[in-house]
C-alpha positions as CSV (number, residue, x, y, z in Angstrom):
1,X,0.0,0.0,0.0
2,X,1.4,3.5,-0.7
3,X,1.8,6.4,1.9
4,X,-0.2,8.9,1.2
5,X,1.5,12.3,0.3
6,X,1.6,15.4,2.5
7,X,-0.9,17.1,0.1
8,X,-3.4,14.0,1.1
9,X,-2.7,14.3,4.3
10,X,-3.5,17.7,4.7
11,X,-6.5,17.2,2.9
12,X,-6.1,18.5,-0.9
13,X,-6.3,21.8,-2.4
14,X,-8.4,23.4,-0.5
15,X,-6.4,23.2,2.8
16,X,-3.3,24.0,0.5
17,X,-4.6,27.6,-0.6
18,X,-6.2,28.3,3.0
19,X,-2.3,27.0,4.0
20,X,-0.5,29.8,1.4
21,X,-3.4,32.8,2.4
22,X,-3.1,31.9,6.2
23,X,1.1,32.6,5.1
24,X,0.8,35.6,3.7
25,X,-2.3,37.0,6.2
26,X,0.2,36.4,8.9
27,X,3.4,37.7,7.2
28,X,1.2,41.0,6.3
29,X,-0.1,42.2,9.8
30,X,2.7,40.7,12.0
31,X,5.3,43.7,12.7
32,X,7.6,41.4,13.8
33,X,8.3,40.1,10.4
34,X,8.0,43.5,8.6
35,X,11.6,42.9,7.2
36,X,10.3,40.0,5.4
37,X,6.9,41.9,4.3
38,X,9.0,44.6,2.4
39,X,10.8,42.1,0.4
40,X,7.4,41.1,-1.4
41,X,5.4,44.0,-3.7
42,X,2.5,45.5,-2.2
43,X,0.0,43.4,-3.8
44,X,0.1,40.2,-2.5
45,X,-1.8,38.4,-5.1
46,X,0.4,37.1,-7.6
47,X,2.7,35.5,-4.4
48,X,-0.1,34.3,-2.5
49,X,-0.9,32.3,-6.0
50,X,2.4,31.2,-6.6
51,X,2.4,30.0,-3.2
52,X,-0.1,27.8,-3.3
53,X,0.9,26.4,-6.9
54,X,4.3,25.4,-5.5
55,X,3.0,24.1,-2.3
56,X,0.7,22.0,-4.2
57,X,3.2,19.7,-6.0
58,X,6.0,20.3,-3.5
59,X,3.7,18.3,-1.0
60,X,2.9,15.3,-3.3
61,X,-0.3,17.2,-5.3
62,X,-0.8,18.3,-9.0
63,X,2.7,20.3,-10.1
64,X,0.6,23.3,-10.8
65,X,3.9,25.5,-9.9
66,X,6.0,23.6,-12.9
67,X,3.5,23.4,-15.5
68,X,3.2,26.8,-15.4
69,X,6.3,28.3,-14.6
70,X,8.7,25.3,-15.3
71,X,10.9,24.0,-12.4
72,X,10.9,26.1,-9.5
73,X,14.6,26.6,-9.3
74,X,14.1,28.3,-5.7
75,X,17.4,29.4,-5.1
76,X,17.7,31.2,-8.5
77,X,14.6,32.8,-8.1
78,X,15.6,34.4,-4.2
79,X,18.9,35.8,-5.3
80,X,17.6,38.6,-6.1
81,X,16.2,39.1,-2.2
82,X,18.8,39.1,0.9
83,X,18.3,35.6,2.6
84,X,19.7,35.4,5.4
85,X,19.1,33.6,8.4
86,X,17.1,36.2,9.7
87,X,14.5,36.2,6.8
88,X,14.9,32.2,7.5
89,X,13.6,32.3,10.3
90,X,10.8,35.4,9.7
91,X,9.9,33.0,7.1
92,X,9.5,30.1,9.1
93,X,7.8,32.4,12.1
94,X,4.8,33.0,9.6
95,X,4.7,28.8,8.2
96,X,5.0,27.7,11.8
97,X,1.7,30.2,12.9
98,X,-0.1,29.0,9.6
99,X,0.5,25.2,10.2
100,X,0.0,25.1,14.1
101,X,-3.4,26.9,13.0
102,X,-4.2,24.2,10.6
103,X,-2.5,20.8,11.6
104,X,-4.0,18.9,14.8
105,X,-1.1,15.8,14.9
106,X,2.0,16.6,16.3
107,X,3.3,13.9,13.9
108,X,2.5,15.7,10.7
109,X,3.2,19.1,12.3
110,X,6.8,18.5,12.9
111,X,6.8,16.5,9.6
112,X,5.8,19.8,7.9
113,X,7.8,22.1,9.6
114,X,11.3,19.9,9.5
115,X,10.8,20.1,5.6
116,X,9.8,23.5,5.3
117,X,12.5,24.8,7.7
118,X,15.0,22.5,5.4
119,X,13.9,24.4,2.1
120,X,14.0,27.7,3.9
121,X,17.6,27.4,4.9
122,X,18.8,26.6,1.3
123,X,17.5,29.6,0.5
124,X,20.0,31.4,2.5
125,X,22.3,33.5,0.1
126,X,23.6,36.1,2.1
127,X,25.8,35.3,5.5
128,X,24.4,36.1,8.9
């Protein structure tokens, strides 16, 4: 029998775009992360979207990221941003509020958040 993928396990699409909104709610109104907030443009929408398109084939659902945009190539596409640790871990401030809010096991919590804290440390391109 095959494991079902994070996307399945999180419950499909629609818990994927609530998953990328909840993200970007939280990264917009929390001052703490403002650094972070002024690396994106002031409309959110085309982010929020991407988002979610990448989210949805990075956790095991329909590559709707790639067959629009092509590989992701996530580091290329940062370099033009300062990642350092610091926006790491702004980053990971807003996915850790958005998935506590919406993942009930502890076992698919840390699951999540161990692979999302992995991809958000290779984005680092700038030293601390």
């Amino acid at each position: 029998m095959q494991e079902m993928s994070p996307y399945e396990l999180l419950g499909g699409a629609g818990v994927v775009r609530w998953l990328s909104e909840r993200f970007y709610d939280i990264m917009d109104s929390d001052p703490a992360v403002k650094p972070l907030r002024d690396m994106h443009p002031a409309d959110l929408a085309a982010s929020r979207e991407k988002l979610y398109m990448f989210l949805s084939g990075w956790l095991g659902g329909p590559p709707l990221f790639m067959e629009t945009f092509g590989h992701p190539r996530l580091r290329q596409r940062h370099m033009p941003f300062a990642v350092d640790g610091e926006a790491r871990d702004q980053w990971m401030k807003c996915m850790t509020q958005a998935v506590n809010e919406l993942v009930c096991e502890d076992w698919l919590k840390a699951r999540l958040l161990e692979a999302f804290y992995n991809t958000a440390d290779f984005m680092r391109n700038r030293e601390d």
